[in-house]
N, C-alpha and C positions, 0 to 999 in steps of 0.2 A: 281290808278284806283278807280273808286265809286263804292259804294257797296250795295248802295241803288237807288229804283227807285224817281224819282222826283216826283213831283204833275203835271209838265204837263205830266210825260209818263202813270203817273196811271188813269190820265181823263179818258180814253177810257175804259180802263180797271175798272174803280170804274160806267160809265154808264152800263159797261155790268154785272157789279155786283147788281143794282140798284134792280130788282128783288127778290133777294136772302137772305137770313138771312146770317148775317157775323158776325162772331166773329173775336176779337183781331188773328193779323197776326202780324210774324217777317217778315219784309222785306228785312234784309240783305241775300248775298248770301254767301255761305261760300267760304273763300278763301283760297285754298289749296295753303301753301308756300313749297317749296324744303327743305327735312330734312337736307340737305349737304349744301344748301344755310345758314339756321338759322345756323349752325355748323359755317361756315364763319364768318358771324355775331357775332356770337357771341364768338372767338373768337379776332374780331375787336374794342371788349371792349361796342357792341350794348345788350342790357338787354330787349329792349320792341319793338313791334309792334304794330303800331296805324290803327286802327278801323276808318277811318275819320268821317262817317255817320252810327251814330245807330239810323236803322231808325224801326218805330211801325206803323200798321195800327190799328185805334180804330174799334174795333166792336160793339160796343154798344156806348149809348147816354149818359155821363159826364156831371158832371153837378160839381157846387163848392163845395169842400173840398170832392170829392175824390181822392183815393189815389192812385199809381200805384210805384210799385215798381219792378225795375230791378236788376236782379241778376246773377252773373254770375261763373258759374261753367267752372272745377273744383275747391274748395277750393285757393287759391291764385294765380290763373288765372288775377285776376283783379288787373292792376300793377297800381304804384298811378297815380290817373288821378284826372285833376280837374274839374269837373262836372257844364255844367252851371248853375248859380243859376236859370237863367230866361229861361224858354222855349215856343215862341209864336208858335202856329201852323196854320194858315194859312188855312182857310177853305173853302172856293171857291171867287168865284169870288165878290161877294155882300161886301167883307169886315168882314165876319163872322170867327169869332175866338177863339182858347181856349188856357189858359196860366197855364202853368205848374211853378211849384216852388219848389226848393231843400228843400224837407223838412230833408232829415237825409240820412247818405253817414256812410257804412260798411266799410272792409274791402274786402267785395265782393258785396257788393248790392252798390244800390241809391234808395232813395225813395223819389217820387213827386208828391206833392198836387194841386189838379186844384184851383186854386184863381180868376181867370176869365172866364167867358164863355159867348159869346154873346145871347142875352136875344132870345128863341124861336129858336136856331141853337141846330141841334141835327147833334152831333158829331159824328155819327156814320159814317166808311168809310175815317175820317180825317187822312189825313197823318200826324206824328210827328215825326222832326231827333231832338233826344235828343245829336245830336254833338258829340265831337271824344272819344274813349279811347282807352288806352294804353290795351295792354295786355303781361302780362309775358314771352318770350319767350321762355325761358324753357317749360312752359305750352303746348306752340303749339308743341311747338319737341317731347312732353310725348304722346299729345293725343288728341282730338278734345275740343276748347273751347267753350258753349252755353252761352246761353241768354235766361232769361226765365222773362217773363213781369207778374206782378200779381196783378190784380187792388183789392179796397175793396170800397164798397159804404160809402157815407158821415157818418162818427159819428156811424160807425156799424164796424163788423168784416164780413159782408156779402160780398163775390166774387162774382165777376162779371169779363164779358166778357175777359176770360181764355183759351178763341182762341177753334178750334173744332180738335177732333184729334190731339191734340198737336202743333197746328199752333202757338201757343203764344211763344212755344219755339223752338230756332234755332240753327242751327251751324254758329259761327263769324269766327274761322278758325281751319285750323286743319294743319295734313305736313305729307307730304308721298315722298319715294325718289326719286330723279328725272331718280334716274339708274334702268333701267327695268329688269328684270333678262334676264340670257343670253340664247338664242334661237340658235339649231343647226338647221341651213339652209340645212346642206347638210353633210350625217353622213359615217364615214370610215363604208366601207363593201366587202375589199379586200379579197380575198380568194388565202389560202395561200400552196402552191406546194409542197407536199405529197414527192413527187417525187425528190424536193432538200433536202430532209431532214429537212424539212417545215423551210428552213433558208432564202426562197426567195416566193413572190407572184407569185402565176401564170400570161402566160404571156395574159391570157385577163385581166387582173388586171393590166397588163402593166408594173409591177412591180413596181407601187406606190398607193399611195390610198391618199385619203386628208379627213379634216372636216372642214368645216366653219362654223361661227359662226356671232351671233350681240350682241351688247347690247345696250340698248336704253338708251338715254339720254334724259328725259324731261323736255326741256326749258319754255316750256311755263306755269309751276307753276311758283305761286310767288318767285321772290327773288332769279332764281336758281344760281348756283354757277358754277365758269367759271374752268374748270380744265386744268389749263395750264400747274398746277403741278402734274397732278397725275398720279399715277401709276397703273396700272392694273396687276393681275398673273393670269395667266390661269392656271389649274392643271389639267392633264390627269392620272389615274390611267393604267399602260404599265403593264401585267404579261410575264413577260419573255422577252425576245428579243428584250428590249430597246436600249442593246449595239450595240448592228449589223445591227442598222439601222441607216439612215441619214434626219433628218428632218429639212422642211425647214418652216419660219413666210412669207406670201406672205408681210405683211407689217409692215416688219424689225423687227418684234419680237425677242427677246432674248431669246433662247432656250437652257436647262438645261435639262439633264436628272441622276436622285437620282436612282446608280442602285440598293442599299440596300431597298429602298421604293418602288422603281418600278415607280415614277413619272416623267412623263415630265410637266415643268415649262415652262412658256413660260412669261415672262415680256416684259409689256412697260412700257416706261420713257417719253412720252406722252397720250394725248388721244387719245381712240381707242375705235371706235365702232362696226370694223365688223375686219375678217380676216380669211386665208386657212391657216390649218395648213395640211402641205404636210409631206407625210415620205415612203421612201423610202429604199430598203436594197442594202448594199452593194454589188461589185459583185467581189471587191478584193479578192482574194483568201487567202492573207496574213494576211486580217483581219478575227482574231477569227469567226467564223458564230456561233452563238446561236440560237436554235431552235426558231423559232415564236409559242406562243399558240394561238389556238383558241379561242376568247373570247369577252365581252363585254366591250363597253367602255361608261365610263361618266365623264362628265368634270362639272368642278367647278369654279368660278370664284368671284371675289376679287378687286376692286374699292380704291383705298383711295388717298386721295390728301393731302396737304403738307399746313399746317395753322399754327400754333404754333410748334404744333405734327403733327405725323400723322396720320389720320383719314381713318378704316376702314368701308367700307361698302360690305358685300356679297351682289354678283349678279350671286346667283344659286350656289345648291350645289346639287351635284351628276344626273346632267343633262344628262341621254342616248345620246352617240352621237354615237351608231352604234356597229360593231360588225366586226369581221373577223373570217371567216369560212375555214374548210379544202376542199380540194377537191378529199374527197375519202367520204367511208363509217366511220360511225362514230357511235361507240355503249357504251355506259357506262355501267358496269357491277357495281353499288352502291354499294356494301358489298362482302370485302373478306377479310376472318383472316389470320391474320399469326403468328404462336405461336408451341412452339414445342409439337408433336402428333396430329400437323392438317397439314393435305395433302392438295392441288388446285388442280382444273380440269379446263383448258381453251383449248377449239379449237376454231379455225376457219374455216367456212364451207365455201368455192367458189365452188360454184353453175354456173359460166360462162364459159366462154371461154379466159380468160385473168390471164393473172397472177399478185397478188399485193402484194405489199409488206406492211406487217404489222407494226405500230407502236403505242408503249404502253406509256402515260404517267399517274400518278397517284397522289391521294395526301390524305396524314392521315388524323387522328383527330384531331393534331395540325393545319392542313394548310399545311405544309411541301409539295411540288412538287415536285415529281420525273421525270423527262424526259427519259426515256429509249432508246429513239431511236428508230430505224428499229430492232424490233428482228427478224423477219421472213419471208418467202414468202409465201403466200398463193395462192397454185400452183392452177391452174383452173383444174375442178373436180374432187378437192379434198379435205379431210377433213385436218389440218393442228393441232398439239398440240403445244402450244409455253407455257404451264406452266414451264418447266424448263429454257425457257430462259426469261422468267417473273423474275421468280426469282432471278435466279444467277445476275442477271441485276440489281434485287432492293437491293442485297447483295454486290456489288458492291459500291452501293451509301448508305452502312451500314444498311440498311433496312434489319429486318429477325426480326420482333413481332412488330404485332400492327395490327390495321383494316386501308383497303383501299379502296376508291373509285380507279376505273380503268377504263381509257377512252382508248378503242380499236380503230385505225381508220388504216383501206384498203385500197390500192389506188385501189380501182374498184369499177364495179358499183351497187349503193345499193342496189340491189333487189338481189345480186349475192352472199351477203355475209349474212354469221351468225353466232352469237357467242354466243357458251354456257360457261357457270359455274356454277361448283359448287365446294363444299371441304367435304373433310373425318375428321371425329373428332371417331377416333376409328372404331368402326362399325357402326357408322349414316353418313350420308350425308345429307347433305343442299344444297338443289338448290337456286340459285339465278337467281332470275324475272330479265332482264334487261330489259331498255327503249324500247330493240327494240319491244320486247313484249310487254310492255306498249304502243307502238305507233301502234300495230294492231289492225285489227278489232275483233279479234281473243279473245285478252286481253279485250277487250268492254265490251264483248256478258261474261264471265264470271260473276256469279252472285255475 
């Protein structure tokens, strides 16, 4: 691909400049190569990328034995190239011209001296391709390579035309990954049956839920890289009730689930750009039922393909893809101790005409979850105390010292319930604000 424009495309372009004061311009356009491409590459024993046309626009009028010197950033960016000694540049049509000459060659610059120039041609506007170079590959994998052109007038150290705004200096290439990060199309938001012992979705949730997802593949940088070999992991964060469920890849994914981490894994051993991941709970009776939590989910994803090694690339990490909710009343009570000579105070107020059943799950300062279960019924109109089967519950599961978070949820409807706490420490008590408080208008209006 050319990277510069020619002198017949710039005609047009340099009459409609014909007006205007110009300064020195870079004319190449930068070419974004695929970072997983150059990986390839180089890999395949390739070390450089070639530049074919480096081309300059003169802004101002050269005249002999000035000087113009190229230079190219970063630091050994500039892989060995060999520089032409002669460079004619071609001025319009009349046969007007200016010739450039290698006077002295860096390890990152070139420097070159004008030795001809047609008698009464003012060079300004003249296109010049100073021809190919190599550049570093490494360099482009690190980070964007420039060009910075920097003239001096004859037998002086005076600059001259140093481009406006930084036009004199350019980006020759740079590399960014072809894999996009992963986008959830479509996010799990099943809501999950109070009423089974939250071990199954409700049946308008149909008793599945799904997430789909993409990840984008960009071919069209330079050089991308074909992955016939690679392998993709998708990683879902599951809190609870990974076992008790049945998930399915809509496109043959390899599904795993870690129940000490709480992850489902999902591998392919092709490329893959989009997929459902479906899940589903058992309805066998036989199999264990683990409680479903209510919670949030985000997925992560993971790219690498097979060259020497293997080569990763992250495509999104910790990307929301939705959430699964209860279907009852749902109250968090943030802080409550437990330690001996402190007492709990929990009820539950049903306010309707229905009756629901309570269930308590919790979890300390470590993280630790407790699931408790259904401890109670919260009979309709009436008040209901479940701190002793809080307890004996969390005593159960060795819990008696520590502080907890306590997530109450009712199967009835929310306007119908409420839940107080607090705790005795001798003759004080402590009330505890919960969310539902904090979600009134009530809690607002408090100064």
């Amino acid at each position: 691909m050319k990277q510069i424009f020619k002198k017949t495309i710039l005609a047009a372009t340099i009459v409609g400049l014909s007006n205007y004061a110009v300064a020195g311009d870079v004319l190449n356009s930068p070419l974004t190569y695929s970072l997983e491409g150059l990986v390839v590459s180089a890999a395949n024993g390739e070390k450089t990328k070639t530049i074919t046309d480096l081309g300059f626009q003169l802004g101002a009028n050269y005249i002999a034995s000035d000087e113009i010197t190229i230079t190219f950033t970063p630091a050994g960016a500039l892989a060995e190239t060999q520089f032409e000694g002669t460079v004619v540049a071609d001025g319009d049509e009349k046969g007007n011209s200016i010739t450039f000459s290698l006077l002295d060659q860096t390890a990152d610059s070139a420097t070159y001296r004008v030795t001809a120039v047609t008698d009464n041609y003012d060079t300004s506007e003249t296109v010049v391709d100073f021809g190919a170079v190599n550049l570093n590959l490494a360099s482009i994998a690190a980070g964007a390579v420039s060009v910075t052109y920097s003239s001096i007038k004859a037998g002086s150290d005076d600059t001259f035309d140093n481009g406006s705004e930084g036009s004199n200096t350019g980006v020759l290439a740079d590399s960014e990954s072809q894999i996009t990060a992963i986008t959830v199309t479509n996010e799990f938001d099943a809501v999950i049956d109070v009423n089974t012992g939250r071990t199954m979705f409700t049946e308008e949730s149909e008793g599945h839920d799904s997430m789909s997802f993409t990840i984008g593949n960009n071919t069209d940088l330079e050089d991308p890289a074909e992955f016939t070999t690679s392998v993709v992991d998708i990683e879902i964060q599951i809190e609870g009730g990974g076992e008790g469920l049945i998930w399915n890849s809509e496109n043959g994914g390899h599904l795993s689930y870690d129940v000490d981490d709480g992850i489902l894994t999902v591998d392919y051993t092709y490329p893959v750009t989009t997929d459902t991941i479906a899940v589903g709970t058992y309805h066998d009776a036989i199999i264990a039922q683990i409680p479903l939590i209510a919670q949030e989910f985000e997925v992560s994803a993971e790219y690498s393909f097979i060259t020497t090694t293997n080569i990763f690339f992250s495509a999104g990490e910790d990307v929301p893809a939705g959430e699964w909710t209860l279907n009852g009343n749902e109250v968090n009570i943030p802080y409550m101790p437990f330690a001996p000579g402190i007492s709990q105070i929990l009820y539950v107020t049903n306010s309707g005409d229905f009756d629901g059943g309570v269930y308590v799950t919790a979890h300390d300062e470590d993280g630790t979850h407790y699931d408790l279960g259904m401890v109670a019924t919260a009979g309709a109109s009436s008040v209901t105390k479940i701190t002793a089967q809080v307890k004996d519950a969390l005593a159960a599961q060795d819990f008696t010292k520590g502080k907890l978070s306590i997530d109450v949820t009712v199967n009835a409807p929310d306007g119908d319930i409420t839940v107080q706490a607090a705790y005795n420490i001798g003759s004080d008590r402590g009330f505890v604000i919960t969310d539902q408080y904090k979600k009134s208008d009530m809690y607002e209006m408090i100064p």
